[in-house]
N, C-alpha and C positions, 0 to 999 in steps of 0.2 A: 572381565578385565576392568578394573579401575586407574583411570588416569587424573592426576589431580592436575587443576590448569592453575599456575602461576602466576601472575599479571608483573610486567616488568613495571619498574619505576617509569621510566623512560619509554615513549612510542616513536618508536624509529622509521614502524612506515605507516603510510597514511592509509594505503591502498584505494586512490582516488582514478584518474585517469590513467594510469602506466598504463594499463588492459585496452588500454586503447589510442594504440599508437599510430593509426591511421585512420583519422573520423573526419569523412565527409563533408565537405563545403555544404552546408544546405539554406545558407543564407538567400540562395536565388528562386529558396521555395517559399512561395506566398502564404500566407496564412491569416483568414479573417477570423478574430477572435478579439469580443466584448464583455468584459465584468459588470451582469448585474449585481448589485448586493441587494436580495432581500430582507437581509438581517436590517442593515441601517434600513429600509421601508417600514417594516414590521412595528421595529421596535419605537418607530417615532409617528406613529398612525395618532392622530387628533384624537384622546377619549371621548371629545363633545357626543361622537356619532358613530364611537368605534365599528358598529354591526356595518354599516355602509360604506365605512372606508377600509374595511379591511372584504368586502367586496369588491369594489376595484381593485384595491389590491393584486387581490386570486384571481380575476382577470385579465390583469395586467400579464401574469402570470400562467396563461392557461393550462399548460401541462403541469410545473413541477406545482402550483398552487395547489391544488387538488388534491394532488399525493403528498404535499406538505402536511393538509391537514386530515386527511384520511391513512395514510401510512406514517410519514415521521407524527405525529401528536396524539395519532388515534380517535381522530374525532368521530361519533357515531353519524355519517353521512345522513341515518334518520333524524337527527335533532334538529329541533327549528334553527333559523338563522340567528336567532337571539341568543339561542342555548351555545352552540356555533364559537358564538361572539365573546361571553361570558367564561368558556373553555380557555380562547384563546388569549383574550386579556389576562386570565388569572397565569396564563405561562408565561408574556411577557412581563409582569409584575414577577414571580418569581426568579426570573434569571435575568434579573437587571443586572447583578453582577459580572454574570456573564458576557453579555450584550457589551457592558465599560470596559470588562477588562477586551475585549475582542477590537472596542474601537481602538485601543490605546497599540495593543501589536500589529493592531490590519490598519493603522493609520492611513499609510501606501500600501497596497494591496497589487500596484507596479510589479513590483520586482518579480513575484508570485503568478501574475498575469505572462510575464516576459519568460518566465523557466518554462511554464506550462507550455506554451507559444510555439518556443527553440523546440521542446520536447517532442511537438504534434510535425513541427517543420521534420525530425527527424522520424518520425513514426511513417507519415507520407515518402519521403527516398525510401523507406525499407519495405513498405505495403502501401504500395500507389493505390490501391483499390479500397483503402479504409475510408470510411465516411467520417471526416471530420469537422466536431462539434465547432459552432462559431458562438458560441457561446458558456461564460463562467457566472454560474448562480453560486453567491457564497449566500449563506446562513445560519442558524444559530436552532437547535434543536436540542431534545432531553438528552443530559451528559451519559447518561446510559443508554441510549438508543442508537441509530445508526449515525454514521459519518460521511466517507468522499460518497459519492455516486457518482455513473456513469449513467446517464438515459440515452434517450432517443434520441435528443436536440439538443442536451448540453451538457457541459462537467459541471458538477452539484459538487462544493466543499461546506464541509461541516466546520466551520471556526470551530464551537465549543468542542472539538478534536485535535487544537494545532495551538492552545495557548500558553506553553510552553509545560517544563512536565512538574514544573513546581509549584503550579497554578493549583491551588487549596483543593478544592472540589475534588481533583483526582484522587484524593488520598481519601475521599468520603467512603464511607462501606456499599451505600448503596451505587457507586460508581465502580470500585475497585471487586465488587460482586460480577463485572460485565466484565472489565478491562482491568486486570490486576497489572500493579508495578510492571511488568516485564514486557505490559503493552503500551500503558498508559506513559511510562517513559519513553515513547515516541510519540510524544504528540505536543511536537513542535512543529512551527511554521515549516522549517526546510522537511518535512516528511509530506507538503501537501502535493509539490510533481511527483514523487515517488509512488503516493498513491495512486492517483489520476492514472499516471503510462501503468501500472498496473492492471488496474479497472479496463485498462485499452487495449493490454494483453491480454486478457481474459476473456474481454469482448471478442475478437479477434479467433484466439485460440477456448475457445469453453474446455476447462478441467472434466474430464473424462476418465477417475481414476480406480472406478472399481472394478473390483477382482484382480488388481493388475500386482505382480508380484513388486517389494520395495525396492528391488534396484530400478526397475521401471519409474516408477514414481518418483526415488528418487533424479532420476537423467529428465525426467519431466518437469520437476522443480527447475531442474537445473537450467531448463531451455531457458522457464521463464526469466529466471538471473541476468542469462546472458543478453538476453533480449532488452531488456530492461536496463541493461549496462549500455548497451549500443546506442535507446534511444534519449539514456542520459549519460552521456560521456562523461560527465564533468561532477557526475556525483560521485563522493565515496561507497568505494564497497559496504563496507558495513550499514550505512542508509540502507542502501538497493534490497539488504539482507535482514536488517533490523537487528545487528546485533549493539554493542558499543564496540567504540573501538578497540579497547583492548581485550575484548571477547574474540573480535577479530584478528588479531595479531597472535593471542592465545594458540588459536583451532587453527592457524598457517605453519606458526610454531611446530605444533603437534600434531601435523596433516596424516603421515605415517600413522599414527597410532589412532586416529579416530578413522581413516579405514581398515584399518587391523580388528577394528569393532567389529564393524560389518563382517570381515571375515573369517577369522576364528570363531564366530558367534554362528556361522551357516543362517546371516538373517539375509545376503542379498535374495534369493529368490520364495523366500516365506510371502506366504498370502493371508498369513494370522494377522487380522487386524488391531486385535491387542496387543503386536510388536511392532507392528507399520506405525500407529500413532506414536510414537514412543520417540520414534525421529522425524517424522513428515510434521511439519505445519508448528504453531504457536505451542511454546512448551518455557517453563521457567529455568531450566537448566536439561540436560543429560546425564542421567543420572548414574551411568559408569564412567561420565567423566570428569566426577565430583561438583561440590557444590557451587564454583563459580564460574561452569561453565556455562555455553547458552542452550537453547533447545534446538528445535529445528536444524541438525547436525546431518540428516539425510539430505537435503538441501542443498548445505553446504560441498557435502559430496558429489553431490549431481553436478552440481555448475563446476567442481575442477573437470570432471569428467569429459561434461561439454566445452571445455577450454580445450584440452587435449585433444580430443576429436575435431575441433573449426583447426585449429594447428595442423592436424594433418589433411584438411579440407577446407584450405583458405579463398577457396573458388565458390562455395556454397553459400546460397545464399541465407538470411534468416528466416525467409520462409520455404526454401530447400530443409533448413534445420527444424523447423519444429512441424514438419511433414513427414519427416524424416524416423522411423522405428524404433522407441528409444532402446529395444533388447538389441536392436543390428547398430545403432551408436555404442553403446557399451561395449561390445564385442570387437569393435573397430578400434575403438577408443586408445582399448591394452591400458588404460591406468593403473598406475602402479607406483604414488608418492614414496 
């Protein structure tokens, strides 16, 4: 089946908070949370004695310093201090550009602090037992390398992943080698709580999804959506999902027919992993539902899926729901756009 996606001139819904028409007072939940920026540290370390001050530095630092420079930079932990030193100056000498353009959009880095914040205030009403971080290390790392993190003691953001998607570098080959257009166009500031409650999903729930047939996977995706909708009310659908917006309004359009995919195709309970990836997880389009549709279309199925299901189970809670069997949700579900 081939469905070609139109995109109207005009976006008539936003698909922002409607999904959530009864969210939570959680203002009365306390929340200690402090922005280190390591980037502005790093990047303004005195050269006079760089090898020593970018020793206090990493101590200042003690956890993510470490794996600063042994995971994001890849430093050889056997190198002398000096060699170390010499590594790490010649990265911040290269990504000076980076580092300006980062100060210029993370000028206030507020606003970003304050979503995270609202986000953790709502993560705690839904999972009172989550250990949450009191602290946000932002900093500046290779444009191909990793981005948000979740650790032990804090949210880790990657500026060089949020400076907006028109920022030069992204279009370099050895960038768009790692993160081509259809990811690297989300890597703007409003995608950095999006990450983060993600990363706190996952913590939370660890993905568990092999051998599982794709309608599984897909209602598993979907939990995380809706989850993720809950503990950001006030973000658009499309963010939570990473499509654009009119890829969104597109696949609502044509809800019918892209599960009409799934089942004139006999893919919901296939365990062929070479049809599973075809709709689970980052993809440039879907390729029966021509070229300017988005990827990740299992996904998008899963979370109507899980809409229908909380609808007929509006007493459940979200961690009732994603304890919950996603073959015995599907089956309860009866979706049928």
């Amino acid at each position: 089946m081939r469905l070609a996606f139109v995109f109207p001139v005009a976006v008539l819904l936003l698909f922002s908070c409607s999904n959530n028409p009864k969210t939570p007072d959680v203002s009365g939940i306390k929340i200690e949370l402090t922005s280190m920026r390591f980037d502005k540290e790093l990047f303004t370390i005195d050269t006079a004695n760089f090898a020593a001050n970018l020793d206090i530095l990493i101590a200042k630092y003690p956890s993510f310093g470490e794996n600063f420079l042994a995971t994001i930079l890849n430093a050889d932990p056997k190198w002398s201090a000096d060699s170390t030193a010499d590594y790490v100056h010649g990265f911040t000498s290269a990504y000076r550009q980076v580092y300006d353009t980062a100060l210029i959009v993370f000028k206030d880095f507020t606003v970003h602090e304050n979503e995270i914040k609202n986000g953790l205030q709502f993560v705690k009403y839904y999972f009172p037992d989550f250990k949450v971080r009191k602290k946000i290390i932002t900093y500046i790392g290779p444009m191909d390398g990793y981005g948000d993190i979740l650790s032990d003691d804090a949210i880790i953001i990657g500026l060089h992943h949020h400076l907006g998607k028109h920022f030069s570098l992204y279009k370099s080959n050895f960038v768009q080698e790692t993160y081509p257009p259809y990811i690297s166009n989300r890597f703007e500031p409003d995608y950095i709580a999006v990450n983060c409650m993600k990363n706190i999903i996952n913590d939370l729930y660890p993905e568990k999804m092999d051998d599982k047939p794709l309608i599984q996977q897909m209602v598993e995706k979907g939990k995380r959506l809706y989850v993720l909708s809950k503990i950001l009310p006030d973000k658009e659908e499309y963010k939570l999902i990473g499509y654009t917006k009119e890829q969104l309004q597109a696949v609502y359009e044509h809800e019918a027919s892209v599960w009409d995919l799934f089942v004139q195709n006999n893919f919901l309970q296939t365990i062929d992993n070479n049809i599973i990836k075809n709709y689970i997880g980052e993809g440039p389009k879907t390729q029966e539902l021509g070229e300017a549709s988005p990827g990740n279309i299992g996904s998008f199925a899963g979370w109507q899926i899980i809409k229908k299901f909380m609808q007929k189970n509006s007493k459940y809670t979200l961690q009732q729901l994603m304890n919950t069997d996603a073959e015995l949700i599907f089956q309860q579900a009866k979706y049928k756009p």
